[in-house]
Steps between C-alpha positions, in 0.01 A plus 500: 500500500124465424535264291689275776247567767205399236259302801429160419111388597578152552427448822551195787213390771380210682404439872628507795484491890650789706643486820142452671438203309220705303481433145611772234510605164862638361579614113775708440731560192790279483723719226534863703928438470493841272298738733741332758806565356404865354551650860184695411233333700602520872218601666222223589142618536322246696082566435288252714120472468344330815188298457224262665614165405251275426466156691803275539698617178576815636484693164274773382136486403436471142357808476840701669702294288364647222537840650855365568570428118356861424783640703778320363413581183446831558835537646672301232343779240640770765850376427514338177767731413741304783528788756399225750516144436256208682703244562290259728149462638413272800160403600378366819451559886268805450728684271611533172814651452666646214909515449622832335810626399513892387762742349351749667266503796363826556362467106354166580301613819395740280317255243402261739311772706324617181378163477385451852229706459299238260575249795375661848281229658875255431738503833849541305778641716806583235861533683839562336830373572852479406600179340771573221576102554160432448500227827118485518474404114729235576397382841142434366659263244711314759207470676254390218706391183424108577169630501503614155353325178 
């Protein structure tokens, strides 16, 4: 089995415009079929980060962005052994949302709060959820994929 659910970091992202008509940024990671299929990953963990847009674009300052990145990649070392998979990221509005999918919760809240620490001053709220079908993985596409480049 691990060598099925091997994650693929090839990754799909353009712009977009959400229901408000504000402008967004959406990647997410087109070949997730395996982690679908492997009935493993049916929890979603949903972690938002508010921010202060800036002017008219509605996206982070450069300077939280960067903060932003930190995160991600600090989470992405948290579970580079595929306990938890990120399977899409959406940008825009005053938040910054990142799409999860865990084999096991409780151990994911666990990492993630170890690395909240390094990130006080950053407004993330983290929420989990049962989506064995993954809908919200595959909502965001219908809702972006023309989007995509």
């Amino acid at each position: 089995m691990a060598e099925i659910l091997k994650l693929d970091d090839r990754w799909v992202g353009g712009e977009g415009v959400n229901t408000n008509g504000i402008s967004v940024m959406v990647r997410y990671r087109p070949d997730m079929q395996h982690f679908i299929n492997s009935g493993l990953y049916h929890t979603r963990m949903d972690m938002d980060w508010s921010y202060d847009d800036v002017g008219d674009s509605y996206m982070p300052s450069s300077g939280e962005m960067t903060l932003m990145e930190s995160f991600e990649d600090a989470l992405a070392d948290a579970f580079s052994d595929n306990q938890s998979v990120l399977a899409s990221i959406f940008t825009g509005d005053g938040t910054r949302k990142w799409l999860w999918y865990t084999q096991n919760s409780n151990e994911a809240a666990v990492r993630i709060t170890a690395l909240l620490d390094n990130y006080s001053e950053a407004a993330i709220n983290f929420t989990r959820t049962e989506d064995p079908g993954w809908s919200a993985y595959f909502d965001l596409i219908a809702d972006y994929d023309n989007t995509a480049v």
